[in-house]
Every structure is written in C-alpha cells, then in structure tokens.
C-alpha positions in Angstrom: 90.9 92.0 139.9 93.4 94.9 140.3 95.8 95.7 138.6 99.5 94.2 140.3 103.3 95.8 139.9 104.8 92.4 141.5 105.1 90.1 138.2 107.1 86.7 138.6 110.5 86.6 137.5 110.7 83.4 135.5 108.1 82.5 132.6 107.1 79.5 133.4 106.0 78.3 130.5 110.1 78.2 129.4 111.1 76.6 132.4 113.4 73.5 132.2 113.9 70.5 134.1 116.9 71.7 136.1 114.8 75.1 136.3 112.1 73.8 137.7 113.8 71.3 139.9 115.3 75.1 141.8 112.4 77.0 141.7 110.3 73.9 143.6 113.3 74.3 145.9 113.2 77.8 146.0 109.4 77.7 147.2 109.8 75.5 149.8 112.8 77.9 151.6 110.6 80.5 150.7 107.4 79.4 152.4 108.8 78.1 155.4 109.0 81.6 157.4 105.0 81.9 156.2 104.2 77.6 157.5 106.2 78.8 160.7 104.0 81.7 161.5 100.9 79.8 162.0 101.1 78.2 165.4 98.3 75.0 166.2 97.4 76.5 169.6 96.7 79.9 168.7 92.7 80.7 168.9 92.3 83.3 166.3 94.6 83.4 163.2 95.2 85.8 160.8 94.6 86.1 157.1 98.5 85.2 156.2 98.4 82.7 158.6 94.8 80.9 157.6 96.4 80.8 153.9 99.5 79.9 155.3 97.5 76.3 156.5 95.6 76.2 153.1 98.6 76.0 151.2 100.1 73.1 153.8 97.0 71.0 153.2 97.3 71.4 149.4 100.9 69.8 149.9 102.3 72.6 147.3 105.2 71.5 144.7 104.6 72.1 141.3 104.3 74.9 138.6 101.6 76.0 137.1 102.2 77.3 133.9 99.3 79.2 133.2 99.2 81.8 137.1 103.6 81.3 137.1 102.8 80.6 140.8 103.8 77.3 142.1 101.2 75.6 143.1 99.7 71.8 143.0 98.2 70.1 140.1 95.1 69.3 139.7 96.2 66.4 137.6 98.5 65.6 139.5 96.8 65.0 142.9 94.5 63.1 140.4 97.2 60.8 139.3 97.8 60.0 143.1 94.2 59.3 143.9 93.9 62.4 146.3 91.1 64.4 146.8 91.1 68.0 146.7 89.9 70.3 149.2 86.4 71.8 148.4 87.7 74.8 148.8 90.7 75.0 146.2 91.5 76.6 143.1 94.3 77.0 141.8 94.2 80.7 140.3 91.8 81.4 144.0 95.2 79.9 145.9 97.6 81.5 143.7 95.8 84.9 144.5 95.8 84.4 148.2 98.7 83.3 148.9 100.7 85.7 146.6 102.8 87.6 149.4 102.7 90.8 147.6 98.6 90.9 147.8 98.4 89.6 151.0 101.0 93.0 152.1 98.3 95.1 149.9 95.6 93.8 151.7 97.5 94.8 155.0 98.4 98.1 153.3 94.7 98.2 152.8 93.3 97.4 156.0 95.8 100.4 157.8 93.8 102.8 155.4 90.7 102.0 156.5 91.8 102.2 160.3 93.6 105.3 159.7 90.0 107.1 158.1 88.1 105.2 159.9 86.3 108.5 161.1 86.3 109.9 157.9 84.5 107.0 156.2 81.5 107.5 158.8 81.1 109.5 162.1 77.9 106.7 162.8 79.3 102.9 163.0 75.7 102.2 164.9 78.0 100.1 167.9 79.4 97.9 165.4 75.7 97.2 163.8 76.6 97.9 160.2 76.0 95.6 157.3 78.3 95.4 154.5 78.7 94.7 150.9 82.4 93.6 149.5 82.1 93.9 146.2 84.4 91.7 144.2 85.4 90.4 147.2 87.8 88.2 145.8 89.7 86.0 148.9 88.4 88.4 151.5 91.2 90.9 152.1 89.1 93.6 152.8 87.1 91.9 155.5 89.7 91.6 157.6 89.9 96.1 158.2 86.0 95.5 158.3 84.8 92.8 160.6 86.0 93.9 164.0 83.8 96.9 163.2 80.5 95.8 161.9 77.9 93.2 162.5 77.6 91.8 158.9 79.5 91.3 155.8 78.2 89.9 152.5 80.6 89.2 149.5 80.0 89.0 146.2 82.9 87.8 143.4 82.2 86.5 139.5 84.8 83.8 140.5 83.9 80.4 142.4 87.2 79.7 143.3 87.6 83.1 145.0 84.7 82.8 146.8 85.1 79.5 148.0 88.0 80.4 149.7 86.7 83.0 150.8 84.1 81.7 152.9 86.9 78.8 153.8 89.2 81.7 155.6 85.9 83.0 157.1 85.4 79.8 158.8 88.3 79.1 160.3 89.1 82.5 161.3 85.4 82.4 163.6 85.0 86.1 164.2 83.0 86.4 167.2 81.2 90.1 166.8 80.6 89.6 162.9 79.1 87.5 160.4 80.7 86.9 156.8 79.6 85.1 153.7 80.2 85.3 150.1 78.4 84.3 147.2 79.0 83.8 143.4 77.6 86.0 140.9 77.2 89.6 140.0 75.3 92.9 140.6 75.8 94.0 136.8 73.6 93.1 134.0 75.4 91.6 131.6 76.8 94.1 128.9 75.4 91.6 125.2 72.3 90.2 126.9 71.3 93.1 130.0 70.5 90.1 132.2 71.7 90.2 135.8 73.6 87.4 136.9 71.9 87.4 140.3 74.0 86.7 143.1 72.7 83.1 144.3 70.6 79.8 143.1 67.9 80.8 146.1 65.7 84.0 146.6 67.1 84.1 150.1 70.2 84.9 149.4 69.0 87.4 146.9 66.6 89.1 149.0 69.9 89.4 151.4 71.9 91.7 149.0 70.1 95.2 150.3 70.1 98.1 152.2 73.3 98.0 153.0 74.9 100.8 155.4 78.4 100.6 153.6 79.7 99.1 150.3 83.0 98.8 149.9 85.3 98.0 146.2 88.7 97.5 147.2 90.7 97.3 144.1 87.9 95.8 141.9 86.5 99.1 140.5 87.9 98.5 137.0 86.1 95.4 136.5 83.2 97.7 135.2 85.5 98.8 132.4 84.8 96.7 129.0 87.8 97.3 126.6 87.6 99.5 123.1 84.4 101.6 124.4 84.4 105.0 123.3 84.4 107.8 125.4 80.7 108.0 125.8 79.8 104.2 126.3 82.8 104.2 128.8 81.4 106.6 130.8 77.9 105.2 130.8 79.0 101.7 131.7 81.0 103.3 135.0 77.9 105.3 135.7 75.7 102.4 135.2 77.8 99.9 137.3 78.2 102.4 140.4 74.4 102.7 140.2 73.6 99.3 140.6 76.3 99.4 143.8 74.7 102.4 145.3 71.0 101.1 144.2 71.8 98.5 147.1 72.8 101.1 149.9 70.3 102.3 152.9 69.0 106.2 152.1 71.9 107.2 154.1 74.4 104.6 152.9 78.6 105.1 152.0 80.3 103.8 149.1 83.5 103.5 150.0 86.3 102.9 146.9 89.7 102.1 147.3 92.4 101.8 144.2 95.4 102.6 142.4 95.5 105.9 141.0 94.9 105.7 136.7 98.0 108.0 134.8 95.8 110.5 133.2 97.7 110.5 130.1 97.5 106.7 129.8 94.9 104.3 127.9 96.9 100.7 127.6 94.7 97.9 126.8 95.4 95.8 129.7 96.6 95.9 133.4 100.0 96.0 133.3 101.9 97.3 133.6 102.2 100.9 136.0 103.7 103.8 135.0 105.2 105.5 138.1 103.1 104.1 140.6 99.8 104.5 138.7 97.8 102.3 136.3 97.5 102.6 132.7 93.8 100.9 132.2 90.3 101.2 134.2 89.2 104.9 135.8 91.0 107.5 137.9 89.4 108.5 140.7 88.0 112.0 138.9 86.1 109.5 136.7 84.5 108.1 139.5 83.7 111.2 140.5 82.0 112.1 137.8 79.7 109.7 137.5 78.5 110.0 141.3 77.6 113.4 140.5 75.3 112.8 137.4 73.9 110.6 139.8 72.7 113.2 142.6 74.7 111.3 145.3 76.4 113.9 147.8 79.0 114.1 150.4 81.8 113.1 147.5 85.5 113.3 148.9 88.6 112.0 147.3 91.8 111.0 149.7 94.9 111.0 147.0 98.6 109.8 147.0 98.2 107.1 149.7 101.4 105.2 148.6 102.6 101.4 149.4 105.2 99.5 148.1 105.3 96.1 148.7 108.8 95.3 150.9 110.4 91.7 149.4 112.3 89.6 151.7 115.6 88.3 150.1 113.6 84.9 149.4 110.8 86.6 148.1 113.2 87.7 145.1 114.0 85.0 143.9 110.6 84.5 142.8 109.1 88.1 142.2 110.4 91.4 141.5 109.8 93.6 143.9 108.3 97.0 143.3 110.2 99.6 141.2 108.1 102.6 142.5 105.2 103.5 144.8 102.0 102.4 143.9 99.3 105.3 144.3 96.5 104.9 145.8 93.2 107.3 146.6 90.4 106.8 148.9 87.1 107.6 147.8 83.5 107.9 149.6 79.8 109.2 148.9 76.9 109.3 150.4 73.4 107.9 148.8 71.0 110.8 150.3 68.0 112.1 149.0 69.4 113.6 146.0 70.2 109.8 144.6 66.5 108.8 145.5 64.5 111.6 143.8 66.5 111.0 140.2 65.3 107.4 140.8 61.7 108.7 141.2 62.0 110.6 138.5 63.8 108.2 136.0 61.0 105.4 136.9 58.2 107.8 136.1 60.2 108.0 132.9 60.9 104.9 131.9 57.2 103.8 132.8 55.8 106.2 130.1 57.8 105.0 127.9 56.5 101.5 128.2 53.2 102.6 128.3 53.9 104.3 124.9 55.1 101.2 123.5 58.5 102.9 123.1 60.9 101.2 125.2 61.1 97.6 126.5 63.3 97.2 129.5 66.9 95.4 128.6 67.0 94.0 132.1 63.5 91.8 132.0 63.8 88.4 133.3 66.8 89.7 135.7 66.9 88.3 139.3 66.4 92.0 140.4 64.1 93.3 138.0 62.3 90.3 138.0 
C-alpha cells in the first residue's frame, strides 16, 4: 500500500521474554481508550470504532513477528480449538487497526470534504458510482459514502478485502451501497493476463462506467522496481489507462498521495525524506501520463500536510512522526479527447493483427476476453 513514516519502536523479532511480557501489557493500556470508544447502543459506528470491536472479538495478546504489531496467533487460537472470524487476517487487522492509518484515513477523508466542490460541481443528488481502487480496509469509503449511491472496491489482498466488506456490514450505510472484491484491473506485468476482479461475470460486468475513481495512497502499486526510465513511464501510463478505461465519458479520477522527493529513487518505501517519499511517482509523473493520454481538466492540489498526533501510550509502541507528510490532490477528467485516442489506437492495433504483425498480450484476459 502506501508508503508509512510511523514504524514500530521495538523489532520484534529481538524481543525477549520479559520484553514481550511489557509490550502485551503495554497494548492492552494502550487499546483501552480505543475498546472504550465503541459504545453497544450506538446505531451507527465509526471506522475506529467498528475496528475497535474487530480487534475485541479477535481477543488480541500476542506478537507477531513478521507485521511488529501485536496481534493474535493464528496458531495459537488453533492450539485452543478456537475458530477464527471469517473475516481476519492478521496483516488486514494489523493494517486497520494501526492508529496512525486510521488518523490518515481521517486526514484523508477532511480532504475530500474540504474539495469536495473541486472534485466535481455534478454529484447527480448522491447518484454516483464509485471505484476504490486498492481499496485496502476501506478508509476512503468512509469521505465517500454519505455522498454517492454506490461504491465498488477492488484490493490484490483477501484479507484486506474481507475486512473490508466486514466494516461495511456493520457500519449499514443507509444512502449507499459498498462491496469489495479480490483481484486486479492490471494485466499482469510477465504473462499480460488480467487478474479479473471476481470468480463470476457478474461481478465483472459490475466494474464499469464509473462516474469517479478514486486511489488513495495506492498509486505506487503500479510501480515494478529496477525499470528504466522508459518502461517506468509506460507501466504508469498503462496502469492509469486501465483505471480511466473504466470511467463514464465524463468520469473523474481522483488521486490522493504523498508527495515523491524529486531527487530521490530508493528501492523501497521507507523511509521519507522531509515529509516526502523516496519510491513510486510524484504527482508531475502522473501528470504526465494523463496527458499522453488526451484526458483533460488535469489539476494538481500540492503541500496538503498531516502529521500523525501520538498519544503518550501510543509511544510506547510507535514513533511518532518527525516531519509533515506531503500530500497533493490530483483529478482529471475522461472527455472526448481520451475516447478518440482509443478509436484511433483500436483501428491500429486491428491492422496490425490483420497483418499478422502483432498478437494481443492481454488474450484470454477477463476483459479482453
């Protein structure tokens, strides 16, 4: 997912006995402001406090060595004879409940209020459908669904996306509907096959003209590691595509992120350098490639910072942030600019199969059939 400046304080993979004895201790001070801010009566809970009862039913108290979150075995429920929830994953659990992505998410969901306007003038009377893409736990929904009439996530991860749909059905939104599903809108980069994004053609034929599309914090899951220059910025422009290939005519994308240091190319996520990250694309990349591809209306919101706010429990767990994390807010309009280079690369590409000169990498796809 996105790249994260909040990175726990102990390695757990060195913990001791006696260390691990406090830490359990330390999560259970530390969660029980969260467990006391979900009350049994109340009709329509948030996010944090959905999670909050997640974790309670997963009867939290032990490290996991691999996510440094503590969080319960899966052995050791086994050991005990106790089911687990459909719903949980581990590394899904560890991501939701994390208390500096859930005050991202929040950070998140006051941008989107704040530019509401500027992200469409036309919201249809709440009609719109959307597409979360790499939806992860569902963060984003919560900015989106008092808004629109549908929302349709997608996310590589099962985990993620059971919980997902877990949050969504407990939270019971009365004005919108919301469901995710695993797979992928990206052929994948060895074999060009597309994923698809469900077992049944329903689902599939479901994933389409969409009047927004929004990737929050997900856009440098396109990136694949040493590409050079060139295949780097054909894999962005390829990715977007298949995004914006699933808008209306007159459909937004809508990208939210951190901020890439131009001077930067680390091989991995972590960590920031002043706020900014040091992998994926900056928002002039992005750019970019929505040009080549005729779409129009392009604007770029820049230096929207957030720093995530520790409480004193919090610390002893994860370090807090050093320096604001930058974010921009990016949207673009399909149009008929978009659809006439499509017209125009099919006629292409359908000469060139005629000529026996080009066979098409996506064949057998669950879009390109």
């Amino acid at each position: 997912m996105s790249p994260s400046q909040c990175t726990p304080a102990d390695d757990a993979g060195q913990m001791s006995s006696a260390a691990l004895s406090i830490s359990m201790v330390t999560l259970e001070e530390g969660m029980k402001t969260l467990l006391s801010k979900t009350p049994e009566d109340e009709a329509t809970k948030t996010y944090t406090e959905i999670v909050a009862e997640m974790v309670k039913e997963t009867k939290l108290r032990e490290v996991n060595d691999v996510m440094s979150m503590l969080i319960l075995s899966q052995e050791t429920r086994a050991e005990k004879g106790e089911d687990e929830p459909e719903w949980y994953s581990p590394s899904a659990m560890w991501f939701a409940a994390y208390p500096c992505r859930q005050a991202r998410g929040e950070f998140t969901k006051q941008l989107f209020e704040d530019h509401k306007a500027w992200i469409s003038d036309d919201w249809k009377s709440g009609q719109f459908k959307v597409l979360d893409y790499a939806c992860g736990t569902g963060l984003a929904n919560q900015a989106l669904a008092p808004h629109v009439a549908q929302i349709i996530g997608i996310d590589t991860s099962k985990g993620m996306v059971n919980m997902y749909n877990e949050i969504v059905k407990r939270q019971e939104h009365p004005t919108c509907t919301m469901q995710a599903y695993v797979g992928d809108l990206l052929p994948h980069p060895e074999t060009g096959k597309c994923p698809g994004v469900a077992a049944d053609e329903s689902a599939r034929k479901t994933i389409q003209n969409f009047d927004l599309a929004v990737i929050s914090l997900g856009v440098d899951g396109f990136e694949i590691l040493n590409q050079a220059p060139d295949e780097r910025r054909e894999q962005l422009r390829e990715s977007l595509r298949a995004i914006v290939d699933r808008l209306g005519d007159q459909g937004t994308l809508l990208i939210m992120d951190i901020q890439k240091a131009t001077d930067q190319k680390g091989p991995a996520m972590y960590p920031l350098i002043d706020g900014r990250k040091t992998t994926g694309y900056h928002s002039s990349d992005i750019v970019e490639a929505l040009r080549s591809m005729k779409v129009h209306d392009i604007e770029v919101l820049d230096d929207k910072r957030f720093r995530w706010e520790a409480t004193a429990e919090e610390k002893k767990i994860w370090l807090p942030s050093e320096a604001d994390e930058v974010f921009f807010m990016l949207k673009a309009k399909k149009g008929e600019g978009y659809k006439e280079l499509v017209e125009i690369e099919r006629q292409l590409f359908l000469a060139e199969i005629l000529a026996g000169i080009y066979a098409c990498p996506h064949r057998g796809c669950s879009y390109h059939g």
